[in-house]
N, C-alpha and C positions, 0 to 999 in steps of 0.2 A: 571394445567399449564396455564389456560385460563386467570390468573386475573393479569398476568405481564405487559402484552402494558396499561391492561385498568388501571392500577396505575400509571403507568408512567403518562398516560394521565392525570389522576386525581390532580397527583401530580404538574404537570403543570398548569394547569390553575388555583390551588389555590396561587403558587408562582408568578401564570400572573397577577390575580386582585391585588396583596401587590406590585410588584415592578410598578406598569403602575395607579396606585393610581391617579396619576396627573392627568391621560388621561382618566378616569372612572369619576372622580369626582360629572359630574354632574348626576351618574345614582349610588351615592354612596348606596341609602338604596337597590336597588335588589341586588347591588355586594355583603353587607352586607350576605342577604338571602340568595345568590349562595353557600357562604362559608359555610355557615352550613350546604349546603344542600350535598357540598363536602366533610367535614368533619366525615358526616355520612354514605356516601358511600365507603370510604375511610378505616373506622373505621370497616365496614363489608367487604372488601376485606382482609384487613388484619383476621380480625376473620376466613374467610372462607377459607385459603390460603390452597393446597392440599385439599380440601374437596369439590371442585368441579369436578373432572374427574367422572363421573358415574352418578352422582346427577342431574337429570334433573331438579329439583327446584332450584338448584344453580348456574347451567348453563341460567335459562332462565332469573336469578337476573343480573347476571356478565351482559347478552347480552344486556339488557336496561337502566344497567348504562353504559353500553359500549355508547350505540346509544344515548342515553343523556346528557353526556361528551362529546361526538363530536359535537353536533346540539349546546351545550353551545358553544365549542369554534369558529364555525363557525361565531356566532351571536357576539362575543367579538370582533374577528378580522376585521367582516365588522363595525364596531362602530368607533373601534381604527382608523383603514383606513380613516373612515373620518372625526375623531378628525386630523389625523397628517394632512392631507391633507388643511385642513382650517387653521392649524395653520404654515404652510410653507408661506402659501399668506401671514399671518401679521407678520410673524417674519421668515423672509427664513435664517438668519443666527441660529434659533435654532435650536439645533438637541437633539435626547431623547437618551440616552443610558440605554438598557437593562442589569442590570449587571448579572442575570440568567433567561433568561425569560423559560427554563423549569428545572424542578429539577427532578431527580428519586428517585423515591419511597423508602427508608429505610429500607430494613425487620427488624422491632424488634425485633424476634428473634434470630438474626444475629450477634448481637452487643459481645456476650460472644465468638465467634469464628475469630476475627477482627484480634486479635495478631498473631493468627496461617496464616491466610492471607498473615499477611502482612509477615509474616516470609519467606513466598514462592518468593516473589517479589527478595530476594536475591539469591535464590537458583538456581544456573542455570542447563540446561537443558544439559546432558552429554549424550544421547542416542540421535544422531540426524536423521535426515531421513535418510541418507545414512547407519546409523548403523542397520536398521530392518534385521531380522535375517533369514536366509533360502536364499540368494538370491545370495551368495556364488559361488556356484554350476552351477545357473541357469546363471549367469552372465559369468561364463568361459566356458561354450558350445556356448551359441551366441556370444560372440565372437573368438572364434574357427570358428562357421560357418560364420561369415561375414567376415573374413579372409583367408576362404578355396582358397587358390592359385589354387586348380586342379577342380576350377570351376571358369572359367572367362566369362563368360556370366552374363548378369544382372540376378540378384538375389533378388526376393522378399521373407523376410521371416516376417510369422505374430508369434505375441503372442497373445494367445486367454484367456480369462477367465474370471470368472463372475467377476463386480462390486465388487473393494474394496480387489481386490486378488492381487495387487502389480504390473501390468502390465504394467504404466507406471511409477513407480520409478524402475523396472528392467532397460525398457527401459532408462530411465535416466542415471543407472547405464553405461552402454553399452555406451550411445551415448559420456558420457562423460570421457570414456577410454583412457586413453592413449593411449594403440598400436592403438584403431581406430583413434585417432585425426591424429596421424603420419601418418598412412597409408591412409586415403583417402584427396583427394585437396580440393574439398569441403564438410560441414558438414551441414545438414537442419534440424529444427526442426518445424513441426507447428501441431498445435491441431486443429483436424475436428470438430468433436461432432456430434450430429445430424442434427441441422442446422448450417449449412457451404456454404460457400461461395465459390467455386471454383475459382472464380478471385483474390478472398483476400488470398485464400492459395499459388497459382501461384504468387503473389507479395511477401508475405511472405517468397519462399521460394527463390526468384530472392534478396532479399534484405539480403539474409544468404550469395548470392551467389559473392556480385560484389553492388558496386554502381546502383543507379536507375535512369533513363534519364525521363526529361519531355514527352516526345514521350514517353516514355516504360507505364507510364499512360495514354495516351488517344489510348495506342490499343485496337482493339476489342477483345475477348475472343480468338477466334483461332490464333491472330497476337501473342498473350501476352502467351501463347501454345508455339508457334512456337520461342518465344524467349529464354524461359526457357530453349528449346532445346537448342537452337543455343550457349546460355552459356556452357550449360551442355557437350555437343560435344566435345566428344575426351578426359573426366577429368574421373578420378575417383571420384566419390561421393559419397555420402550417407546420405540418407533421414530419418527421423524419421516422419510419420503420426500416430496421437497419438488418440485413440478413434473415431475409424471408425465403424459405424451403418451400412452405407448401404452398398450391396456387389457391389449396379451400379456405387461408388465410383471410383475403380481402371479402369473401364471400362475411365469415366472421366478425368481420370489423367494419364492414359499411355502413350497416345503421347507426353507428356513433357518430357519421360525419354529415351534418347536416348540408344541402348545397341552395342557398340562398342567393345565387349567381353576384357573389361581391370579389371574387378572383380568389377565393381558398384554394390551395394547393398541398398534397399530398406525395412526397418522395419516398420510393423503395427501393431498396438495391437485394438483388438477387443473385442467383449462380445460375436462376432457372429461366429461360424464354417464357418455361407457362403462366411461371407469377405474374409477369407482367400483361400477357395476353388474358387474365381474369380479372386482372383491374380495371382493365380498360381498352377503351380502342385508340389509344396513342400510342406512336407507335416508341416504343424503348429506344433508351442512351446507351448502347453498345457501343462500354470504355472502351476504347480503343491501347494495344500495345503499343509501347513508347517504342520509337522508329530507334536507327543506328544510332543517331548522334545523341538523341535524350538516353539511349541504355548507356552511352559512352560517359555522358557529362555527369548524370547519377554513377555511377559507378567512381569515377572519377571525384568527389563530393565525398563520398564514402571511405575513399583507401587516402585520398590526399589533404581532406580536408581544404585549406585553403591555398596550399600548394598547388606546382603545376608538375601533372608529371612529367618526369625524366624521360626526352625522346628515343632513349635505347627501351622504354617499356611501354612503349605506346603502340604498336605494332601489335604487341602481345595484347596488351591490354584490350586492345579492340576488340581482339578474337575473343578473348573472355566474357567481356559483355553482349555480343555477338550470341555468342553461344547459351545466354541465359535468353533470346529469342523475346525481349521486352518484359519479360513476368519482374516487377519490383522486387516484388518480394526476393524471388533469386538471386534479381542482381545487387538489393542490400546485405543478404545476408553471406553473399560473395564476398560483396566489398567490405565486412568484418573479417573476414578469413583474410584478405590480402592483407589487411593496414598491420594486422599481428606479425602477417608472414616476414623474410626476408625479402626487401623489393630487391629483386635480383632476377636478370632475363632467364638464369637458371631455373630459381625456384615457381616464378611462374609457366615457365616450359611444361615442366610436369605437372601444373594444376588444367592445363588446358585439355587433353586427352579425358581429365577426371569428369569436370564438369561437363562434357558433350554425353556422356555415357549416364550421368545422372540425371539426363535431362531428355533423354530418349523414350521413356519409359511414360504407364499414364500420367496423367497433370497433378496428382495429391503427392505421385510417386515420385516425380521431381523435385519436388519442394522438399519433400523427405528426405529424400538423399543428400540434398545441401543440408539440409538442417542437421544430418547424422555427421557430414565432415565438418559444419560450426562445432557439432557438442566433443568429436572425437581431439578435437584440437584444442579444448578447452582444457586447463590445467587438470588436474584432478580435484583440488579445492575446489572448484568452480561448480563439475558437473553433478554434485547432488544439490546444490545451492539452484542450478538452473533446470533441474526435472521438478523439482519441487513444488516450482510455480503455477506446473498442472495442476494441483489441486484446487485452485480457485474453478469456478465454475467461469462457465464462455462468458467474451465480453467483461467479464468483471474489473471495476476500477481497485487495483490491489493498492492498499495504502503502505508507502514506503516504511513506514516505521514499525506497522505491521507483521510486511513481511521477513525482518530484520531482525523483529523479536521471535520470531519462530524458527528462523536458523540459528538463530542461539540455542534456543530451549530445545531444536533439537540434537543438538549438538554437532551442527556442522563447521563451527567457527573454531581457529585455533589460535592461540599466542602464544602457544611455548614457541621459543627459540625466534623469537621476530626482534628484532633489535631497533625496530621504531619505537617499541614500546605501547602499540597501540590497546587499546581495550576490545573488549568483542565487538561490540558496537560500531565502533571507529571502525572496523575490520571489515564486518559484516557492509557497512555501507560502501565501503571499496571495492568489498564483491559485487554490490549493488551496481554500482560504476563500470566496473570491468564489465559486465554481460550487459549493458545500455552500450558500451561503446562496442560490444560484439555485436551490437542488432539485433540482438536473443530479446532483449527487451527495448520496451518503448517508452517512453517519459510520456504521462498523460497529462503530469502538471506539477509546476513547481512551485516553492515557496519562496517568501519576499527575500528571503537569503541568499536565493540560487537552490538551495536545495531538492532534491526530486521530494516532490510529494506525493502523488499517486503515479502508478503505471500499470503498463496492458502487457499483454501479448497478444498475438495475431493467434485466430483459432488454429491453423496449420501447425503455428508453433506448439501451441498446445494438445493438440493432437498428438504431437509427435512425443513429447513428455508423457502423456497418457503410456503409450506404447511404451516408451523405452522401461518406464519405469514399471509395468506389468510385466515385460521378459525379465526385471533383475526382480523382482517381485520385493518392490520401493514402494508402493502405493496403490492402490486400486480407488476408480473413481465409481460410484452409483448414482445414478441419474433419473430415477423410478423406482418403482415397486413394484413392477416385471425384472429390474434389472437388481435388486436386493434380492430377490428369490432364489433366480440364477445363481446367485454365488455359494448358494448352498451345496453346489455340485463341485466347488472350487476349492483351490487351498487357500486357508487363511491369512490375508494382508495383516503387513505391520503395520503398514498406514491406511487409515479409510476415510475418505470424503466422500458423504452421501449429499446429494443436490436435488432438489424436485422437492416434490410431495411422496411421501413415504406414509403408509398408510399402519397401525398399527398391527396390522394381519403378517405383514412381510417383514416388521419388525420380530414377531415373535416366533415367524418360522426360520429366519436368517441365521443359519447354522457360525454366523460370525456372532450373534450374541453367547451361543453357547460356547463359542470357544477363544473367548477373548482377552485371552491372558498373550497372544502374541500380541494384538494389538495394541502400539504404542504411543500412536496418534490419532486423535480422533476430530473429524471436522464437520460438523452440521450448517447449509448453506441454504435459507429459502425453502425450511421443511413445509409446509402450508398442512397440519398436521391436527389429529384429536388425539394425539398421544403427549405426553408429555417428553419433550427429549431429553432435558437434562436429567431427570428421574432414570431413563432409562440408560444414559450413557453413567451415569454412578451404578448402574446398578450390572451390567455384564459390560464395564471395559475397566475392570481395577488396577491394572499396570498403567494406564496412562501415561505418558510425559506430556502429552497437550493437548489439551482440551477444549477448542472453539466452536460456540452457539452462536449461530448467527441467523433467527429466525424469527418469520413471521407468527404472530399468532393475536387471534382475536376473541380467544375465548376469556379472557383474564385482564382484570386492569391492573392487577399487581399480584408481585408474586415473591415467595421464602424463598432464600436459599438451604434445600435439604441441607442436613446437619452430616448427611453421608458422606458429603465432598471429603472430609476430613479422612477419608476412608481411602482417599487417590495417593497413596505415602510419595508413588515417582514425579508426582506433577510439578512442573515448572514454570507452565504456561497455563495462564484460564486468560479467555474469554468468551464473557456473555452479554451478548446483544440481544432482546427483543424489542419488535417492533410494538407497542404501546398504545393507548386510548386517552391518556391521560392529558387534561388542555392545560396549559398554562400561560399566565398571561404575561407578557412583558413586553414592552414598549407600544402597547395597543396590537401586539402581534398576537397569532395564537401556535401554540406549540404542543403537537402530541409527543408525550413522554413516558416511557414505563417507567415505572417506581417498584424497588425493590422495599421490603419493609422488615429486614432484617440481612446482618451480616454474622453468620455463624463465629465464634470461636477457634470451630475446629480447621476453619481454614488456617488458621494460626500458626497450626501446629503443622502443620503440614514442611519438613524440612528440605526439601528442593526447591520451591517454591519463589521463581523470582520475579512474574509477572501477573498482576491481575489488572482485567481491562473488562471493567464495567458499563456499558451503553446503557444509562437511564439515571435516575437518582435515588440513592442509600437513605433512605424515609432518617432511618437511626443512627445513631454514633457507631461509627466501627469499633469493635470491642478495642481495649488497652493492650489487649496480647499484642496487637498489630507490631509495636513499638519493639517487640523483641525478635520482630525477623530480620536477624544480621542479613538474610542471604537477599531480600527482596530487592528489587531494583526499580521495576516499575510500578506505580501504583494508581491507576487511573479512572475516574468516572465522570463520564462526562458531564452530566447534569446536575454535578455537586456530591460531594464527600464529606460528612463531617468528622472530623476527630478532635478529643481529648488530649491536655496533657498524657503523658508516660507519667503510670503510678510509681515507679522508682527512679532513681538516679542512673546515671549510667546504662539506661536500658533506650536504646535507639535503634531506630534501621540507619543502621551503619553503612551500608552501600545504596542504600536508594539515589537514584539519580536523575527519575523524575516522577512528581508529585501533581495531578490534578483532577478533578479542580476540587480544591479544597474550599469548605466554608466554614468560617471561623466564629463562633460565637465573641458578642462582643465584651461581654460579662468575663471570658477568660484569654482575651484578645492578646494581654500580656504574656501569660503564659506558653501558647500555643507558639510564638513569635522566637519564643527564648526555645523552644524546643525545636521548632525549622532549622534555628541556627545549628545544632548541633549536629545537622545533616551536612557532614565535612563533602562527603560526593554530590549532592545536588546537584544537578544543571542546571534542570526544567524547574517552573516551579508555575501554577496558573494556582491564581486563589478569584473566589467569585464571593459577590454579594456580602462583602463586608464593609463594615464602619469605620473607618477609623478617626474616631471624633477625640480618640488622643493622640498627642505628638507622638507615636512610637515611629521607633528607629528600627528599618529592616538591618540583621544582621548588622549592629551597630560595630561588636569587639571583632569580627572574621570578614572584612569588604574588602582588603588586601587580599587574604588568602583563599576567599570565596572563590568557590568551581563555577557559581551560576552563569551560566552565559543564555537563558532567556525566561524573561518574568510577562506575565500576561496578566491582565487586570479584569475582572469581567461582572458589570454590575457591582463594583465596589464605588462607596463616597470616601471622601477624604476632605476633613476641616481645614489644612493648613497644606496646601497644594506644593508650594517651595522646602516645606519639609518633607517632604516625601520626595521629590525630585532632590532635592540635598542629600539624604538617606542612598537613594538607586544611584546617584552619582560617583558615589565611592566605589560601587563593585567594581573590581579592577577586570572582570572578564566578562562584566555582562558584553552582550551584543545584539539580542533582542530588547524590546521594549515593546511591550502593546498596552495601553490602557484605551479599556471600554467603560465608561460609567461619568461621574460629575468629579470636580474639584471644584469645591463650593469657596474658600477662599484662600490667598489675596486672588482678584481677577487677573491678576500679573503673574504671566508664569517667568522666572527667573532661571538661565543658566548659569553659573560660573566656570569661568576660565577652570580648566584641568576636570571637570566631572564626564563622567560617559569616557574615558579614557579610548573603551572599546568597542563602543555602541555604533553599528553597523545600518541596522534596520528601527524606526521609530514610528509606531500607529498610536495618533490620538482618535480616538472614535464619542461622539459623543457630550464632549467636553464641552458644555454651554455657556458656563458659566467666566471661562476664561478671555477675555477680551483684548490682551498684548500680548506677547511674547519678544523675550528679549536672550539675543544669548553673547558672551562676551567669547572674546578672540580666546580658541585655545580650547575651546567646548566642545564635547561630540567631535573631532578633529576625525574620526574616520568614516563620518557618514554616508551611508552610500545612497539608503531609499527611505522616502518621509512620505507618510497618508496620513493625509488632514482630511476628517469623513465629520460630517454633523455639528462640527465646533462653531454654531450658528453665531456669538459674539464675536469670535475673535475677528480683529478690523487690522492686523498685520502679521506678515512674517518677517521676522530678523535680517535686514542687510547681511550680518555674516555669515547667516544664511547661504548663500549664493558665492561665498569664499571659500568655502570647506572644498577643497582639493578634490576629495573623494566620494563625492556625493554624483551618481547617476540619474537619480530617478524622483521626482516630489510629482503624487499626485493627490489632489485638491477636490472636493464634491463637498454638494450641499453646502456653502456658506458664504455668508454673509456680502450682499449684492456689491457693496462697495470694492470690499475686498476682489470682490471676481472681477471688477472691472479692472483693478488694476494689475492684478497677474495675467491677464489679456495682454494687457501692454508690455508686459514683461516678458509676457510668452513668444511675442513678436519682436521683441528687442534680441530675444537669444538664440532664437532661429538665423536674423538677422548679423547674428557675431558668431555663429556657429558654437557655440556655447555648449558644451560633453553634457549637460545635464539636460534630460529630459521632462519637458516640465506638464500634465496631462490635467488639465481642467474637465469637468463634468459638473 
């Protein structure tokens, strides 16, 4: 399993000397040398692939091409560095673009198994998490006991059990109940883990609770105590604390829960008997393991899907989920292993001896051992895409889009020689897919498309990525400043994700700042910090390829972009998230937001550069340089962007492909409009809080050839409502549609026959002012899901409505009484005729 990252690696910096040729030129006869000398190492990974686990002569080969593949690329990148840097002083308008500066590795053995792959990319996933089996049962006694009326006193109950026994998708189950959502006024969720933060759970659980006050972040720990209460006071509620370690936990957390005997209940799931014997004297839900026939039917769920299996493998198959002894976890991450395998009485014959041997050992080590035959079986493409994942910190909800642009920008994606044709992206999310339908990963929530929008992993799994990736020495995670110290004794990681509070004393003895020219990843998560981190990651990590801030801080309500960044020449990835003080108001809601009040230039220049992803809002214009980054692709802030025309002609981001959210001044409304257009790749596109009090035409001359396939509207008006639906109607590939804001006139919104050619998914949000809608035969023809939220006028939807072939899903909130009465009736007429569209009133 050892020789996955060191081909990656390999494979990188043979495709760094071909694409950066320019930039090597003058040192062409050693670059020459290096290839061969990659080519032969390269040639003996491949030859040795599985035949080094045991082999300590193949293991000591892997290790010193490992450590001589890094010490090359260390020495390339300080070279390049100061090729680019001399050539910005005589030419600052050139910039260099990388079109792959890493590629992964091919198995050739692989190539015969490609069709069946890719066959899976269509197949979706019909067991989903809430479907695992056994939980039935468990889920209608707790909630029985968190609704016991004839105990009104607060009530702590725990669920106990080992790692990977279902304790917090019970939980989940439960929290997301309906009778409990009716019955308590407030509902809380937060994840402890072992390192936790008591103020950040106490904010956590204030921000399930109610709005958050400036003052409610600068109290001290027993004010911000004392205010949870003071919410909590007098309500019914209920808490979900989700993997608690210590039992001095609840000691911690008691005085935030008032007990006002009104039946408030309190849920913890553990690994530990003592947790729950400190909370209380109730006695614990000891999950029970799923018996013979639920390890069978889950299993079976798994490798078959909807199928039944083939009675010549059912004999076998017993004995396999048998032998995972009830643990889910084992028997999901099994039944990923069989569905890839050959279902054949053969190939399972020999999985059975495996799994009893891996499951004999302690309980983390079992799990382990499965996980290490999921990863060993994973293509080679796959398996740095799936260690990767450990870097997120426990528990975290990973955003798909997220994590997809960081397998790019690290370069784990490849498309030479793919005859789909796909782009990285397209790529990237089919790797996505592939390791959800491995059970490597878990779908936490999707989008109205189908799409995965966030996901998890299970801490075991993550564990186990932890580890793998410290023996190929792929990553290193820090989790303190005890544990930042430490590493000073250590060899330096290529990749680093620090988690926790990191104090600036361990920052500056961290023998990783002084030596951080290997590192080429850098990820800051939840620093609660007096030090500045982005200052500090510009200033001892200069090779960078990716650079993610994602951090609390309360010391600042706005803040510069150092002008150093310009300084990262490898970067391709930035983002920076801070969390913010900043209220603003809109719709009578209140919003804290950081604000950035400057976007440097030299990010400009910066010529790898394909992703910036901003959390807060850009006070200023982003400079005009912007327009001259051919290489950029994503370009994103979430609480507004503003930009300018392009001061010259022909100077565009030519490959951008998605843009937001952008604010458009209305004074050059025109301008800015005719310059979108000329973003031939586009997808995405979100524009917020603009006017359009003139008739403009989106992409009036390119709605044929337009890429766009989703437009998002948010806090924008618009005078002439059927010209702008006229306009979006032409794009021949939209397929999103979201408008959030007014359309002030006609109050008649008008479809015509053949518009939306390809429009899939449709959110009006907010729409007050519209009162009819009317759409003709041939309109939207592939619709699939329609949210009608706030549109308080409108008094009908469209008879053809209800014609459209391909429409699943219409749901309807907040409007207008009349109207709700009579999609009631309609809702009961379609139940009644069994009618494919789901129709959901609120």
């Amino acid at each position: 399993m050892t020789e996955a990252v060191v081909g990656f690696v390999l494979e990188r910096l043979e495709n760094l000397l071909i694409h950066e040729a320019d930039l090597l030129r003058t040192v062409k006869g050693d670059v020459n040398l290096l290839q061969d000398d990659l080519r032969i190492m390269n040639a003996f990974l491949k030859d040795s692939e599985g035949k080094g686990d045991g082999q300590e002569m193949v293991e000591v080969l892997i290790d010193l091409i490992r450590k001589a593949a890094f010490g090359a690329e260390d020495v390339i990148n300080t070279y390049m560095a100061q090729v680019i840097k001399q050539r910005r002083r005589k030419l600052p308008m050139k910039l260099f673009h990388c079109f792959d500066q890493a590629l992964v590795l091919h198995q050739a053995q692989s190539r015969a198994n490609e069709e069946a792959e890719q066959s899976l990319q269509q197949r979706r996933r019909n067991v989903e998490e809430e479907d695992v089996v056994g939980f039935g049962n468990d889920t209608a006694k707790l909630v029985y006991q968190l609704l016991d009326r004839s105990r009104s006193q607060r009530k702590v109950i725990s669920i106990i059990g080992m790692g990977g026994l279902g304790k917090t998708t019970l939980a989940r189950k439960v929290y997301n109940n309906t009778r409990i959502k009716n019955h308590f006024a407030h509902c809380a969720w937060v994840n402890v883990s072992q390192e936790y933060k008591t103020r950040a759970l106490i904010l956590d659980i204030l921000k399930c609770v109610g709005p958050i006050s400036e003052e409610t972040y600068n109290m001290s720990d027993e004010k911000l105590k004392g205010e949870l209460r003071d919410k909590l006071k007098g309500k019914r509620y209920f808490v979900v604390m989700d993997d608690v370690w210590k039992p001095q936990f609840w000691d911690e957390m008691r005085a935030c829960f008032p007990n006002d005997s009104n039946g408030s209940r309190i849920l913890i799931t553990s690994r530990e008997k003592e947790v729950a014997s400190n909370a209380g004297s109730n006695p614990p839900y000891f999950l029970p393991f799923l018996d013979k026939e639920e390890s069978w039917e889950l299993l079976c769920k798994k490798v078959f899907q909807e199928e039944k299996c083939p009675s010549n493998l059912e004999s076998l198959g017993r004995q396999l989920a048998e032998s995972c002894k009830g643990l889910p976890l084992s028997i999901v991450v099994l039944g990923g292993i069989l569905a890839k395998k050959d279902k054949t009485p053969q190939t399972w014959s020999n999985l059975i001896g495996n799994v009893n041997w891996f499951l004999i050992d302690d309980d983390n080590k079992r799990c382990s051992d499965i996980l290490a035959l999921s990863y060993s079986y994973l293509p080679r493409k796959l398996r740095v895409c799936f260690l990767y994942v450990g870097v997120f910190p426990e528990d975290f909800l990973i955003p798909a889009r997220t994590l997809i642009q960081m397998w790019v920008a690290e370069g784990f994606i490849s498309v030479q020689n793919d005859s789909r044709k796909m782009d990285e992206i397209d790529v990237a999310e089919y790797y996505l897919e592939q390791l959800i339908d491995r059970s490597l990963i878990q779908v936490a929530s999707r989008k109205s498309d189908g799409g995965v929008k966030t996901c998890r992993i299970h801490d075991l799994v993550r564990d186990f990525c932890i580890k793998m990736s410290i023996q190929e020495k792929f990553y290193e995670v820090r989790v303190n400043s005890a544990d930042l110290r430490r590493s000073s004794n250590s060899s330096i990681p290529r990749r680093l994700s620090i988690q926790g509070n990191i104090d600036s004393e361990s920052i500056s003895s961290s023998r990783t700042s002084n030596n951080s020219i290997s590192v080429g990843s850098l990820l800051l998560f939840n620093s609660y910090s007096h030090y500045n981190p982005l200052k500090w990651a510009l200033k001892n990590f200069r090779f960078v390829r990716l650079l993610s801030v994602e951090v609390s801080d309360s010391s600042h309500r706005s803040r510069t972009f150092p002008k150093e960044i310009g300084q990262l020449v490898f970067l391709r990835y930035l983002k920076i998230a801070y969390t913010g003080r900043i209220r603003m108001a809109s719709a009578g809601r209140r919003y804290l937001v950081y604000y950035w009040k400057s976007f440097p230039a030299s990010i400009c220049k910066l010529p790898y550069l394909e992703t910036i992803h901003v959390e807060g809002w850009i006070v200023k214009y982003i400079p005009n340089e912007i327009w001259m980054m051919k290489q950029l692709r994503h370009l994103c802030a979430r609480y507004g962007i503003e930009l300018k025309p392009p001061s010259k002609i022909g100077h565009t981001l030519s490959n951008l492909k998605v843009l937001s959210f952008v604010q458009i001044d209305e004074s050059m409304a025109s301008e800015i409009l005719a310059s979108l257009e000329s973003l031939r790749n586009l997808q995405i596109l979100k524009l917020s809080n603009f006017k359009f009090w003139q008739q403009l035409d989106l992409f009036p001359s390119s709605s044929s050839s337009s890429k766009l396939t989703k437009i998002t509207f948010v806090g924008c008006e618009y005078l002439d409502s059927n010209h702008l639906m006229g306009s979006l109607g032409k794009l021949a590939n939209l397929r999103i549609l979201k408008i959030r804001g007014r359309l002030s006139s006609p109050s008649q919104l008008h479809f015509m026959a053949g518009e939306f050619p390809q429009l899939e998914v449709f959110k009006m949000i907010g729409l007050r002012d519209i009162e009819t809608w009317e759409l003709e035969t041939h309109a939207m023809p592939n619709l699939k899901h329609l949210v009608i939220e706030r549109c308080t006028s409108l008094r009908n939807l469209p008879d053809e409505l209800w014609s459209l072939a391909n429409l699943r899903m219409v749901e309807v909130s907040n409007i207008e009484a009349d109207l709700k009465e009579k999609l009631v009736i309609k809702q009961s007429k379609m139940k009644e005729e069994g009618y494919s569209c789901k129709l959901i009133i609120n």
